[in-house]
N, C-alpha and C positions, 0 to 999 in steps of 0.2 A: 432085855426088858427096857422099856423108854420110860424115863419118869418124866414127868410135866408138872412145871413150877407154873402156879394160879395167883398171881398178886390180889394179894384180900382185903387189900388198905379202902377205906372205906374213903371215896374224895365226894368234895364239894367244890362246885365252879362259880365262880364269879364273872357277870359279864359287863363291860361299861358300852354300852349303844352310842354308834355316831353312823353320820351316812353312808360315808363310803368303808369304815372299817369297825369291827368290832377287838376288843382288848378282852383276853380269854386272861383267868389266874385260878391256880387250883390251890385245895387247902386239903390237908388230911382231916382225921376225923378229931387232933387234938389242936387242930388251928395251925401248925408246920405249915410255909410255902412248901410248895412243889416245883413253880413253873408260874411263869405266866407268858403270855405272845399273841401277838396283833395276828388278825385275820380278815379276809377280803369277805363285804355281803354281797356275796351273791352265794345261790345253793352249794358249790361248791367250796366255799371258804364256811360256810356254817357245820359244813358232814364233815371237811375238816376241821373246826372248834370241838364238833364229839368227839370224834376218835381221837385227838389228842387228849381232852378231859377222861374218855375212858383206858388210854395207857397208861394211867396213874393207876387205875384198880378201877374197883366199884363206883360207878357212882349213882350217888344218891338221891342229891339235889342241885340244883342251878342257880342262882340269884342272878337275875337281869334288867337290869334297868330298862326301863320304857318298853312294855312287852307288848303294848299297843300303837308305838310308833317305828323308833328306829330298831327296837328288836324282835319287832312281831315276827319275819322270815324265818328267823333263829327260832324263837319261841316253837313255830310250828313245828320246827323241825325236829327241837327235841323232845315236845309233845310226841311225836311221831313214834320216833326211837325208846317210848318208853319209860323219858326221863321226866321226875316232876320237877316243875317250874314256878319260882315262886316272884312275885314282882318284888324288887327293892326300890327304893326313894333313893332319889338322889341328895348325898349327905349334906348339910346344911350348910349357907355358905361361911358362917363362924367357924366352922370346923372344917373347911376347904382351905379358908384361908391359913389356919393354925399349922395344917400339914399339908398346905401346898397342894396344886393339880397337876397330878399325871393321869394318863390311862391306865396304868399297872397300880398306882395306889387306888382309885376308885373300881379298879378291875376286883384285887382283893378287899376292898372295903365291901364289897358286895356278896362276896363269898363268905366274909365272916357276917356279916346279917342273917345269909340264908342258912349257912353253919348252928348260930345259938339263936335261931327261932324270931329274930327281931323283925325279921320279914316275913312275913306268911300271906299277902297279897296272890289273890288267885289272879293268874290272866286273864282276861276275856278269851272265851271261843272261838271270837273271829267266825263265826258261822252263824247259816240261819238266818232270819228276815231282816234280822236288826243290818248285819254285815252286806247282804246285800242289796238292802237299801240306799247304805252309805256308800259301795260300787257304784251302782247307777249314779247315782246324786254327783260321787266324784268323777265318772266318765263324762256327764253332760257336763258338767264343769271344764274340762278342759277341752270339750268338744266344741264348746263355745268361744271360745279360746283362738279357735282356729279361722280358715277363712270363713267372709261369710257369703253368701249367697249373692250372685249379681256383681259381686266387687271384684 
């Protein structure tokens, strides 16, 4: 007979957004670290931010800062997978400065937000007229950008 062990620990992630890398931290469901660890944005460094958030167990929720700038790729991603996603603020600067900035404190400062509810910010959809509006607007923008005709 094979038995199979089901980790049922219920996790919450926290994510801190920057350009080229995201800061993943996990929390259980009684605020315990788990883990936390830098990850590359691109698609494959966001599929691995889940799957290491989901080798803690369950999880439940996400807390991400800027789900419409530097964590929107993320955002979709784990919109995709299932997982709800809640925007957090970034914490104030009296209280950055109090406890200092790393991306692992503000990685788990964000997990505990999404953790006791202090964040409940829905992401935007990123779809739909409004989204592709701002595509075209941003492609002409940098189209512009470029050479221009005659020169």
């Amino acid at each position: 007979m094979t038995s199979m062990t089901t980790n049922s620990t219920i996790v919450t992630g926290g994510v801190d957004t920057h350009g080229q890398t995201h800061h993943g931290a996990a929390l259980d469901s009684v605020g315990r670290q788990l883990g936390d660890r830098e990850f590359p944005t691109t698609p494959a460094g966001y599929r691995a931010l889940l799957n290491w958030l989901q080798a803690f167990g369950h999880l439940e929720r996400v807390g991400v800062e800027g789900t419409g700038t530097y964590g929107a790729g993320l955002t979709r991603q784990l919109r995709a997978a299932g997982v709800t996603v809640v925007e957090v603020n970034r914490p104030d600067r009296e209280a950055r400065r109090a406890q200092g900035k790393s991306d692992p404190l503000d990685a788990y400062s964000a997990a505990r937000a999404a953790l006791a509810g202090k964040a409940t910010g829905v992401p935007k959809t990123q779809s739909g007229r409004v989204e592709a509006i701002r595509t075209a607007a941003c492609s002409t923008q940098q189209c512009g950008q470029g050479s221009q005709p005659g020169h």
